[in-house]
Structure formats: structure tokens, C-alpha cells
The first five atom37 places (N, CA, C, CB, O) and aatype in JSON, in Angstrom:
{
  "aatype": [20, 20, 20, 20, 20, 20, 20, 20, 20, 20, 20, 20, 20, 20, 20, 20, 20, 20, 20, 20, 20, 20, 20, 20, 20, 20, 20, 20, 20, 20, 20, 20, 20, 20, 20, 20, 20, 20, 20, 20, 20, 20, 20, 20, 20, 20, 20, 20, 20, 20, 20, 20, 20, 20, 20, 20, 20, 20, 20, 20, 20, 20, 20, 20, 20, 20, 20, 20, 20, 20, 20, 20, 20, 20, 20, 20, 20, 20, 20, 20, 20, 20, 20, 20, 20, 20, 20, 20, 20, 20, 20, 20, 20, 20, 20, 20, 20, 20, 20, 20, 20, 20, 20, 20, 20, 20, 20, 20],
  "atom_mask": [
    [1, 1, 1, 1, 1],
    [1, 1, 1, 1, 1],
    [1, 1, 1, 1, 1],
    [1, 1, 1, 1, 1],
    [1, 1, 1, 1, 1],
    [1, 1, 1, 1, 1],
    [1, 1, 1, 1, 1],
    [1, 1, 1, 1, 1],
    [1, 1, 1, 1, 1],
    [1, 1, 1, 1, 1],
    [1, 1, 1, 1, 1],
    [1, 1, 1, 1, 1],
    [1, 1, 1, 1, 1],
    [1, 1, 1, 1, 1],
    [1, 1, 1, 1, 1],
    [1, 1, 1, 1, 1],
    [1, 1, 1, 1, 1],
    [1, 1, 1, 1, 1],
    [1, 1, 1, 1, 1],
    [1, 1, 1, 1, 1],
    [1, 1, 1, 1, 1],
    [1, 1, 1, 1, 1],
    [1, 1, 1, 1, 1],
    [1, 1, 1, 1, 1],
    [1, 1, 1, 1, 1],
    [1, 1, 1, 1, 1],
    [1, 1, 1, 1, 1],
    [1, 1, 1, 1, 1],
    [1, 1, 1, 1, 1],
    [1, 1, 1, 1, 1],
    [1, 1, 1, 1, 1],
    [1, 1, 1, 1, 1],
    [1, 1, 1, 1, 1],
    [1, 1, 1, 1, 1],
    [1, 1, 1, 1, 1],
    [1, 1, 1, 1, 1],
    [1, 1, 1, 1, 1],
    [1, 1, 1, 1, 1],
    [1, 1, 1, 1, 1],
    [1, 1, 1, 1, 1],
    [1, 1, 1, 1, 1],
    [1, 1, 1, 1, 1],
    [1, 1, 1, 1, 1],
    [1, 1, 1, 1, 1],
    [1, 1, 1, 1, 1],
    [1, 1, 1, 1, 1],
    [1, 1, 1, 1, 1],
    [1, 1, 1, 1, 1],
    [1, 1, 1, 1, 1],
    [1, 1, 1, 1, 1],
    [1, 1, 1, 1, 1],
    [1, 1, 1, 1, 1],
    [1, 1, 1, 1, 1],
    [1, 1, 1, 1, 1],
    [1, 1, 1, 1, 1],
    [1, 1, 1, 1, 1],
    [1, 1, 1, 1, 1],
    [1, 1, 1, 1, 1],
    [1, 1, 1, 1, 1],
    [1, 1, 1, 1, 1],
    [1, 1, 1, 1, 1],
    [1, 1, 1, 1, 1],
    [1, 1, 1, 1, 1],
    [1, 1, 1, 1, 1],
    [1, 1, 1, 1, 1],
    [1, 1, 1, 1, 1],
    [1, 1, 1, 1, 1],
    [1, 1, 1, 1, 1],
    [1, 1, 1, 1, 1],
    [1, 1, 1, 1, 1],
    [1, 1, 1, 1, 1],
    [1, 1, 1, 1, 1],
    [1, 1, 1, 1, 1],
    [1, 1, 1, 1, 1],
    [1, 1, 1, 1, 1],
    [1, 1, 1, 1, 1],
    [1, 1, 1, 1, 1],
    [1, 1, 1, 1, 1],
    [1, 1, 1, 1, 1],
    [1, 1, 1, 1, 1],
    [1, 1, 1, 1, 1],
    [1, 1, 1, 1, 1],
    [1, 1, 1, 1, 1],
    [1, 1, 1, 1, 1],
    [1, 1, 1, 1, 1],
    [1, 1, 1, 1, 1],
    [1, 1, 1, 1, 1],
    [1, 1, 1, 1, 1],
    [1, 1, 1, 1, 1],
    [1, 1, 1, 1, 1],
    [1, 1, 1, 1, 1],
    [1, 1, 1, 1, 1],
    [1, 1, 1, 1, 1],
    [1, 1, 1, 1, 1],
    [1, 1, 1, 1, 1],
    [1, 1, 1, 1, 1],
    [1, 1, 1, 1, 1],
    [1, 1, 1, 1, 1],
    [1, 1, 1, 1, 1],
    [1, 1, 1, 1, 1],
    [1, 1, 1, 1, 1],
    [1, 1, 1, 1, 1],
    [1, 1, 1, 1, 1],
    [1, 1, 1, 1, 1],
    [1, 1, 1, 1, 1],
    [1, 1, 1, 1, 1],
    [1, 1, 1, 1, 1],
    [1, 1, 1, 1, 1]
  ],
  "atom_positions": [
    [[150.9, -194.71, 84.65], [151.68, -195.86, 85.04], [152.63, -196.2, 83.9], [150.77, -197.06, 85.4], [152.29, -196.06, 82.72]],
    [[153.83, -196.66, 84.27], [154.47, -196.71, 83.22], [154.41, -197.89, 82.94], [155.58, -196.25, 83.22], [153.81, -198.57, 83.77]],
    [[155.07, -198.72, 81.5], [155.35, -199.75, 81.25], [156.3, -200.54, 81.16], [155.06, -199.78, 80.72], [157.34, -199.89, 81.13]],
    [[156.48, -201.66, 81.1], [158.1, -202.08, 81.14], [158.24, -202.63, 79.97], [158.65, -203.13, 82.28], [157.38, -203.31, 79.4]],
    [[159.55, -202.29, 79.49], [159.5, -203.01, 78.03], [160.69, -203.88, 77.99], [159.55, -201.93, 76.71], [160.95, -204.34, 76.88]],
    [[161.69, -204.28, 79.24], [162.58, -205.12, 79.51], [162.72, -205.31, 80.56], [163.5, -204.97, 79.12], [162.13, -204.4, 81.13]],
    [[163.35, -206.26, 81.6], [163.63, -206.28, 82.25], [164.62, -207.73, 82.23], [162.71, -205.89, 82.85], [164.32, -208.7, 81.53]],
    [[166.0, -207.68, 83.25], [166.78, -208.62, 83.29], [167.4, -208.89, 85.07], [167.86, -208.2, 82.13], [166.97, -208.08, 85.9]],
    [[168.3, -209.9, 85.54], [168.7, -209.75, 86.83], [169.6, -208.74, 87.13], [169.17, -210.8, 87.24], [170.23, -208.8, 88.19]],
    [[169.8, -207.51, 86.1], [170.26, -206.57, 86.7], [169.43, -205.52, 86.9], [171.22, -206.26, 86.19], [169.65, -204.75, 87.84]],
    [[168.15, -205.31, 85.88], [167.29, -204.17, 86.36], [166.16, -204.18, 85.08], [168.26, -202.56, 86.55], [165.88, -205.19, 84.43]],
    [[165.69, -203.1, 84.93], [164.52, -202.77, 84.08], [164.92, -201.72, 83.42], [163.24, -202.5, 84.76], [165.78, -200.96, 83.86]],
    [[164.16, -201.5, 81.92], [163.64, -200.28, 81.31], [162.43, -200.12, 81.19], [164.03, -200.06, 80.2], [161.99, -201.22, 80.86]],
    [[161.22, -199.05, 81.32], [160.11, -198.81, 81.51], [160.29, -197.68, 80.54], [159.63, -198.68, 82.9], [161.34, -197.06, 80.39]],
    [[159.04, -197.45, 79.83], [158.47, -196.1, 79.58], [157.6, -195.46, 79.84], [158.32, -195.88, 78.81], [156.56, -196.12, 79.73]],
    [[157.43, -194.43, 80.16], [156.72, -193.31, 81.01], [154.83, -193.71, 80.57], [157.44, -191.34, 80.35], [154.44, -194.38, 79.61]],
    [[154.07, -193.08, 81.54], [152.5, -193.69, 80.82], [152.14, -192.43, 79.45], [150.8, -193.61, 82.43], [151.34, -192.48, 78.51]],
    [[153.31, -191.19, 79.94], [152.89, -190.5, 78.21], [153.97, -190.19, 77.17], [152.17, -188.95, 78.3], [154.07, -189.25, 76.38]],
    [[154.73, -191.25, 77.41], [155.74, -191.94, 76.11], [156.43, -191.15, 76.21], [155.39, -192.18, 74.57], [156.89, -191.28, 75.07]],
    [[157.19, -190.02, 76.77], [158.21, -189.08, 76.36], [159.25, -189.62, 76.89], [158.06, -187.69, 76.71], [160.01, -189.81, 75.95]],
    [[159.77, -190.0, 77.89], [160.9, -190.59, 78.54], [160.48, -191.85, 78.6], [161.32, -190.03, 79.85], [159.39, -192.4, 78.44]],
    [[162.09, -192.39, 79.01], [162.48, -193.86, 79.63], [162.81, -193.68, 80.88], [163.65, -194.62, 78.98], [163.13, -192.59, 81.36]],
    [[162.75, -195.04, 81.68], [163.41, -194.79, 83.3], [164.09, -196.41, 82.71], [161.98, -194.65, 85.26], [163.64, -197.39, 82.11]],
    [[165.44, -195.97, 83.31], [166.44, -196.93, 83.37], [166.64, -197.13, 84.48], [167.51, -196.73, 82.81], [167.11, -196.21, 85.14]],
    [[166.32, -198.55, 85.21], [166.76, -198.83, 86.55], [167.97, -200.13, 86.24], [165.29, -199.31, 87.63], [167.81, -201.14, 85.56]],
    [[169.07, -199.74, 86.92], [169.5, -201.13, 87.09], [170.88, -200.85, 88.4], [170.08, -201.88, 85.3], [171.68, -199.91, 88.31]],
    [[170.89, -201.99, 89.66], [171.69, -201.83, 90.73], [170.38, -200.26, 91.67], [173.74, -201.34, 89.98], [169.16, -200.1, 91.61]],
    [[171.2, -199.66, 92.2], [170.72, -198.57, 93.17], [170.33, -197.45, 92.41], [171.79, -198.13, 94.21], [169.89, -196.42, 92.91]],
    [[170.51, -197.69, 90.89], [170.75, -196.4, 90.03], [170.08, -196.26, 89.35], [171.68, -196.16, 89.39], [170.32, -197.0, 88.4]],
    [[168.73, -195.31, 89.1], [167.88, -194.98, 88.12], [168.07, -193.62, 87.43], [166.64, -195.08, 88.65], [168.35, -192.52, 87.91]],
    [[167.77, -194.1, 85.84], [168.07, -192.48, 85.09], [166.95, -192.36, 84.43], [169.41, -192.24, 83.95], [166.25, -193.36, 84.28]],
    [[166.58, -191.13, 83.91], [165.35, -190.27, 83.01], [166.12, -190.33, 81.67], [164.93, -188.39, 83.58], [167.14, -189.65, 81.54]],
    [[165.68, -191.08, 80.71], [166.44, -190.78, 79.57], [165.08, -190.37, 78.21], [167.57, -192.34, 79.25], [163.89, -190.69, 78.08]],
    [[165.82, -189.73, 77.61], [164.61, -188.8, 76.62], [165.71, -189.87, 75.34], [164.63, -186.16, 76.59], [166.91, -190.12, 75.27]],
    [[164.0, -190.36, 74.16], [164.83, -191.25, 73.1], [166.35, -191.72, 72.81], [164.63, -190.7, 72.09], [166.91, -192.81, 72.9]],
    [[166.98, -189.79, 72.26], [167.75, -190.01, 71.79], [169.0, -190.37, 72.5], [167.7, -189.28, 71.13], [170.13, -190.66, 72.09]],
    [[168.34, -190.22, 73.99], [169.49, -190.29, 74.64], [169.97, -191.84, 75.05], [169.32, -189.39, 75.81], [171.09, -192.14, 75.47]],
    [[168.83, -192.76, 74.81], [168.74, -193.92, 74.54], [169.58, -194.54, 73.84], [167.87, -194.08, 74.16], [170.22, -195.55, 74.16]],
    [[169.61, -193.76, 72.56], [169.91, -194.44, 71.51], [171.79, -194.15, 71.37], [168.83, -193.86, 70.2], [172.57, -194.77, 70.65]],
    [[172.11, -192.98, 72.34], [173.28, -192.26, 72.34], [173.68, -193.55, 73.64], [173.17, -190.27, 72.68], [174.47, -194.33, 73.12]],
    [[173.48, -193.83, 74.61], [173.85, -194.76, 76.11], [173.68, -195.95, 75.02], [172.51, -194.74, 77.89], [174.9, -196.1, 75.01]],
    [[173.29, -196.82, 74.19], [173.12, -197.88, 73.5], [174.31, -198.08, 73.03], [172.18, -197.85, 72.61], [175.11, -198.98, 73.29]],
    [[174.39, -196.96, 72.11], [175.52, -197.03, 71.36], [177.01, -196.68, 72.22], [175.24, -196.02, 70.18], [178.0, -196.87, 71.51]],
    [[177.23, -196.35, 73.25], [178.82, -196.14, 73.71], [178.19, -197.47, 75.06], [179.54, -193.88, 74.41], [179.09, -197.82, 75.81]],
    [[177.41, -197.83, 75.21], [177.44, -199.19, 75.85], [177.7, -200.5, 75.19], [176.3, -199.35, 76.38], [177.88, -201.57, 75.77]],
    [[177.7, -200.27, 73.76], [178.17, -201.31, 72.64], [179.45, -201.56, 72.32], [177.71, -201.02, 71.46], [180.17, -202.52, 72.05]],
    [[179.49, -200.59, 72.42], [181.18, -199.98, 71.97], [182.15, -200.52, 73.3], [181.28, -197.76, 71.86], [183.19, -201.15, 73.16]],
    [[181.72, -200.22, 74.29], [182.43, -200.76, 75.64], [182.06, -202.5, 75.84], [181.72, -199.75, 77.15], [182.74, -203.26, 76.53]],
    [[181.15, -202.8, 75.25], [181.34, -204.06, 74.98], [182.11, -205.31, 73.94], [180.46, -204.09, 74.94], [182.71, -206.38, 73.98]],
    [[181.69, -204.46, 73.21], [182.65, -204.78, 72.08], [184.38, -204.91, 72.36], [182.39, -203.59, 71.05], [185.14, -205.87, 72.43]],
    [[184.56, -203.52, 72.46], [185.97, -203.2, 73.24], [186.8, -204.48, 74.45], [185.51, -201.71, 74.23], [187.89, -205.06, 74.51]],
    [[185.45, -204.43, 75.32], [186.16, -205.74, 76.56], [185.58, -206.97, 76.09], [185.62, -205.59, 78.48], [186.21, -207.97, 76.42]],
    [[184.7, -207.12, 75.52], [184.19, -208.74, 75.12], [185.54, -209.86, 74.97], [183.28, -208.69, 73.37], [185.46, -210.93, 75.58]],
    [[186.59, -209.6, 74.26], [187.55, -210.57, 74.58], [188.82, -210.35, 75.34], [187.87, -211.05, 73.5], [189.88, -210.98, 75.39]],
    [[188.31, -209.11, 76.0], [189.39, -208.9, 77.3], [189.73, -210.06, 78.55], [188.81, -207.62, 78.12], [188.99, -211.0, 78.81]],
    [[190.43, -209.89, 78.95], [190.91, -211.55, 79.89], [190.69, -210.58, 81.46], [193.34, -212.47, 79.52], [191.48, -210.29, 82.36]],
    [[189.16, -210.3, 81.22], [189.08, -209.87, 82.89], [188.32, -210.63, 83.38], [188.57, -208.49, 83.34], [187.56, -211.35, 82.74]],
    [[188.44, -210.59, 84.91], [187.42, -211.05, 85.66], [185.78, -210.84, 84.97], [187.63, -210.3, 87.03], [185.68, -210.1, 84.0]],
    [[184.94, -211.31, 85.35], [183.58, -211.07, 85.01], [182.55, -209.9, 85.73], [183.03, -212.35, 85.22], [181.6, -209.17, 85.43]],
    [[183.59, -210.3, 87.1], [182.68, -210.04, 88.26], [183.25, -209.11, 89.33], [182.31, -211.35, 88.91], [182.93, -208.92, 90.51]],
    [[184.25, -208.57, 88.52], [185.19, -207.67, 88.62], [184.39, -205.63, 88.06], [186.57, -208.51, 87.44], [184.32, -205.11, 86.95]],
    [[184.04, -205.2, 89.24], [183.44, -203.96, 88.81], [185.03, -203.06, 88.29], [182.39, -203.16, 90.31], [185.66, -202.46, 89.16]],
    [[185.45, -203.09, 87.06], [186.41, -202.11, 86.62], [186.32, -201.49, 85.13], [187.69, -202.75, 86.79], [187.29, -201.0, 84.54]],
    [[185.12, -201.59, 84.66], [184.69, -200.56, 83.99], [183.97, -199.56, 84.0], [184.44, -200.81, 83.42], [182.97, -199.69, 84.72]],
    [[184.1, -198.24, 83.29], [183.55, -197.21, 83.76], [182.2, -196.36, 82.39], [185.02, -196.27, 84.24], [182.32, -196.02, 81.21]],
    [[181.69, -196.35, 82.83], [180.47, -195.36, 81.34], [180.52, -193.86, 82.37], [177.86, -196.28, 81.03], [180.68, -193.73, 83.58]],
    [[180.35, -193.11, 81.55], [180.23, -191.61, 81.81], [178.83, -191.51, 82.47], [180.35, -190.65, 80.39], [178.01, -192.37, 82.13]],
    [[178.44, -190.59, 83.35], [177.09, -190.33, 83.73], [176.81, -189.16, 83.01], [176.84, -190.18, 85.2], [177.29, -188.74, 81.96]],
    [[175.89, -188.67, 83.82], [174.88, -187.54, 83.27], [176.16, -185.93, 83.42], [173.01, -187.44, 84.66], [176.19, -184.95, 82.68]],
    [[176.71, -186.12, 84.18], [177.65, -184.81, 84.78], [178.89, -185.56, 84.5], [177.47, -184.25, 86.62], [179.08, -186.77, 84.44]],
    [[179.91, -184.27, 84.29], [181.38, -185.06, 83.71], [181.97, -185.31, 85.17], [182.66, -183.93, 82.54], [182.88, -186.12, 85.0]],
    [[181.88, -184.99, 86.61], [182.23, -185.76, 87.79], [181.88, -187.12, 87.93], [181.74, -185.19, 88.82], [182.28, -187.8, 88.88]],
    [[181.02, -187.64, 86.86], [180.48, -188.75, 87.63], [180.88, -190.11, 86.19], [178.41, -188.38, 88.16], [180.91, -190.03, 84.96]],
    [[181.11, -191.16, 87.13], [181.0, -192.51, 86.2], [180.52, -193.59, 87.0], [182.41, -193.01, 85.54], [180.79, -193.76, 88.19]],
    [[179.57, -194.51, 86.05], [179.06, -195.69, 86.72], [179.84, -196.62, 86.41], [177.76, -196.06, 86.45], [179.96, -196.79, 85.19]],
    [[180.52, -197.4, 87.19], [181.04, -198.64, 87.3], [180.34, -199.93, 87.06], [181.46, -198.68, 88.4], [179.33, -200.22, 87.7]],
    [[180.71, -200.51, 86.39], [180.73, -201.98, 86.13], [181.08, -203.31, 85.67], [180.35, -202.04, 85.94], [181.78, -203.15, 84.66]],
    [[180.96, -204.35, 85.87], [181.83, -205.74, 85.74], [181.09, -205.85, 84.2], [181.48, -207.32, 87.15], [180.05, -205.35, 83.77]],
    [[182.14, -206.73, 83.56], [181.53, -207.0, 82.32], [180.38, -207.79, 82.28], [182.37, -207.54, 81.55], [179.54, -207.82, 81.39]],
    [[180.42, -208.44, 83.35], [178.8, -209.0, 82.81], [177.68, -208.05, 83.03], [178.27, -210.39, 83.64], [176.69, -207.97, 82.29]],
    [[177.93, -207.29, 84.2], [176.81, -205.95, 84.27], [177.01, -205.22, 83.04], [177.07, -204.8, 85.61], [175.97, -204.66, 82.7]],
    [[178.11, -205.01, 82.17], [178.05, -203.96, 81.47], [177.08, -205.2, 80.09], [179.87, -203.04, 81.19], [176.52, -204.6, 79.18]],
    [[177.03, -206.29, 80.09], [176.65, -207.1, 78.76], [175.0, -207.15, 79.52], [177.73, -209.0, 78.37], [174.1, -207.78, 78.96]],
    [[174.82, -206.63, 80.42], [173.17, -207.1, 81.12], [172.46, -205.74, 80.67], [173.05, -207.38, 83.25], [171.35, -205.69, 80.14]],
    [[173.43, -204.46, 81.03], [172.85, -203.1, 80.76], [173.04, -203.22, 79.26], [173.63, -201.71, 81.53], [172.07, -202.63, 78.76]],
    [[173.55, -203.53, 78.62], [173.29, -203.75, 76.94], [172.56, -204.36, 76.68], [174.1, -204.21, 76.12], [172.2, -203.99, 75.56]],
    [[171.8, -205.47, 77.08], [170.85, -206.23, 77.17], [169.41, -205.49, 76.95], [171.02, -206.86, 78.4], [168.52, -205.63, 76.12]],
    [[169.63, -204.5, 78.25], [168.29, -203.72, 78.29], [168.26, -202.4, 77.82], [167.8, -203.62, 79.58], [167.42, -201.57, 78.14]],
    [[169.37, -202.19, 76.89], [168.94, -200.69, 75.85], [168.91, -201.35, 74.22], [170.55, -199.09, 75.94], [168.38, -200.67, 73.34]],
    [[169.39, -202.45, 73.95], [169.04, -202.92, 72.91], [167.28, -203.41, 72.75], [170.04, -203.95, 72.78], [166.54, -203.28, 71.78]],
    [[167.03, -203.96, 74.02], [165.88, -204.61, 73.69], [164.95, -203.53, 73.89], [165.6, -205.87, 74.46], [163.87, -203.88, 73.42]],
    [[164.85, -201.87, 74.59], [164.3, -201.1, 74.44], [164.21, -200.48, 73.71], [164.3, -200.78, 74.91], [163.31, -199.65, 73.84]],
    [[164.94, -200.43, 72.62], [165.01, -199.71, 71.59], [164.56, -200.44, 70.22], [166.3, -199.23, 71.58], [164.43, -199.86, 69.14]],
    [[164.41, -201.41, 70.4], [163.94, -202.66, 69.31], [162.27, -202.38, 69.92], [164.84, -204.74, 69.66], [161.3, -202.27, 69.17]],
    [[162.22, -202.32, 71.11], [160.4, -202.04, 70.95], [160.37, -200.93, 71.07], [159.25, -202.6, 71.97], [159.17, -200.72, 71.22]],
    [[160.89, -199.96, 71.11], [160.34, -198.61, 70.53], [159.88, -198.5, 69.07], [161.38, -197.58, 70.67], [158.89, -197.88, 68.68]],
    [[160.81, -199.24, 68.28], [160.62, -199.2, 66.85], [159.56, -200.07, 66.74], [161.81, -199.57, 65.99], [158.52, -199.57, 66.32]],
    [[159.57, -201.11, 66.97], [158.31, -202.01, 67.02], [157.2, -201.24, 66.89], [158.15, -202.81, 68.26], [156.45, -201.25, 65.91]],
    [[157.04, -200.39, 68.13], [155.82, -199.95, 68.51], [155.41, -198.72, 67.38], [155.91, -199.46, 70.12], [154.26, -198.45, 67.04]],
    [[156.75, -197.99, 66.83], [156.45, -196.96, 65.69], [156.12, -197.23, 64.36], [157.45, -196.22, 65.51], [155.57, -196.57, 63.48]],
    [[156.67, -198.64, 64.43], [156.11, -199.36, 63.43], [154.41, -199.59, 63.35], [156.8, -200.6, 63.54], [153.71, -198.9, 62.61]],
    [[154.13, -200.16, 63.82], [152.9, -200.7, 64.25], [151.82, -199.45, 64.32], [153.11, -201.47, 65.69], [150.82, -199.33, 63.61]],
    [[152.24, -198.59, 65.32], [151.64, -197.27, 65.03], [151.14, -196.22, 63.82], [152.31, -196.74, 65.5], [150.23, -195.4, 63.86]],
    [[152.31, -196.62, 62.49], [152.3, -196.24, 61.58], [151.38, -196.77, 60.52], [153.31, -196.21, 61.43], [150.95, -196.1, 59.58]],
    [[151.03, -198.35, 60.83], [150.74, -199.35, 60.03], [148.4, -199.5, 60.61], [152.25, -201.03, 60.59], [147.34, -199.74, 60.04]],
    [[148.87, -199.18, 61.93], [147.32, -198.66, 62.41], [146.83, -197.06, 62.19], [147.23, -198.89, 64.1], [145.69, -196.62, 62.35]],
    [[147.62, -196.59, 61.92], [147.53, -195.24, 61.93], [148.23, -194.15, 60.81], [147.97, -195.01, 63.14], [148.86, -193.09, 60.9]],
    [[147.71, -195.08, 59.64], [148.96, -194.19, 58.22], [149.13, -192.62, 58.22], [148.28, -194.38, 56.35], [149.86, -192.08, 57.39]]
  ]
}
């Protein structure tokens, strides 16, 4: 069973019950992401925030785009979806470390 280690009104991150992957759900769209790939979607989801954070768009306006898994494909989203999905790879990645922490500190 997996666990959830965020969740917000756009979706969840969970990790798998034998820690190797993440499942990213958020809208109709779930992905398999392995750490680093976490930490790679974190970081160009920051960057696209950063980028529109004082852009004069709508909110609620789906006209941004992140790359998917295949170069045909991009997921769309409004800036507040794109500040909700940043929401939930920051805070998954803050308890990953948490937890390696802690692991390290029970388990030298």
C-alpha cells in the first residue's frame, strides 16, 4: 500500500509500499516518477513558476505548458494549478529527505 506524503485540491503524491517510485496524481493525470525524476519535475516546475509568478495572466486560465514523459506530449496548466503542482513536489521531496534523515540517525 502506498503512502501519501502530500496531498492538495489539485491532487496527491504517494510513495510506493517499497519506496522505489512516486505516483503523482493531480487532475485525470497520474505519473510513475523514480527520485530523481522528482527532483528534475521540481525543479523546471519552479522555474515555470518563478518565470509567470508576476505575469499579468489570468489565474484560471489553462495556458501553460510542462513537457511530459514523450516529446509529443505537454501538460497544460493555469497558474494556480501550476503553483498547486509545486506545492506537491516541494513538499515531497522535503519528506523524502526527512525520512533519509531520520533513517540515518536510527540506523547509522
Amino acid at each position: 500500500m502506498s503512502r501519501c506524503l502530500h496531498h492538495n485540491t489539485l491532487g496527491c503524491i504517494a510513495q510506493c509500499a517499497g519506496r522505489c517510485c512516486l505516483h503523482l496524481c493531480f487532475g485525470h493525470v497520474g505519473l510513475r516518477l523514480l527520485p530523481h525524476e522528482l527532483r528534475k519535475w521540481r525543479g523546471t516546475v519552479a522555474e515555470r513558476c518563478g518565470h509567470h509568478a508576476l505575469a499579468t495572466l489570468d489565474a484560471t486560465e489553462r495556458c501553460l505548458s510542462l513537457p511530459g514523459p514523450v516529446a509529443s506530449q505537454v501538460f497544460l496548466f493555469s497558474l494556480e494549478e501550476l503553483f498547486l503542482l509545486h506545492d506537491l513536489l516541494v513538499s515531497a521531496v522535503l519528506l523524502l529527505e526527512v525520512d533519509t534523515i531520520l533513517e540515518r540517525a536510527v540506523n547509522p
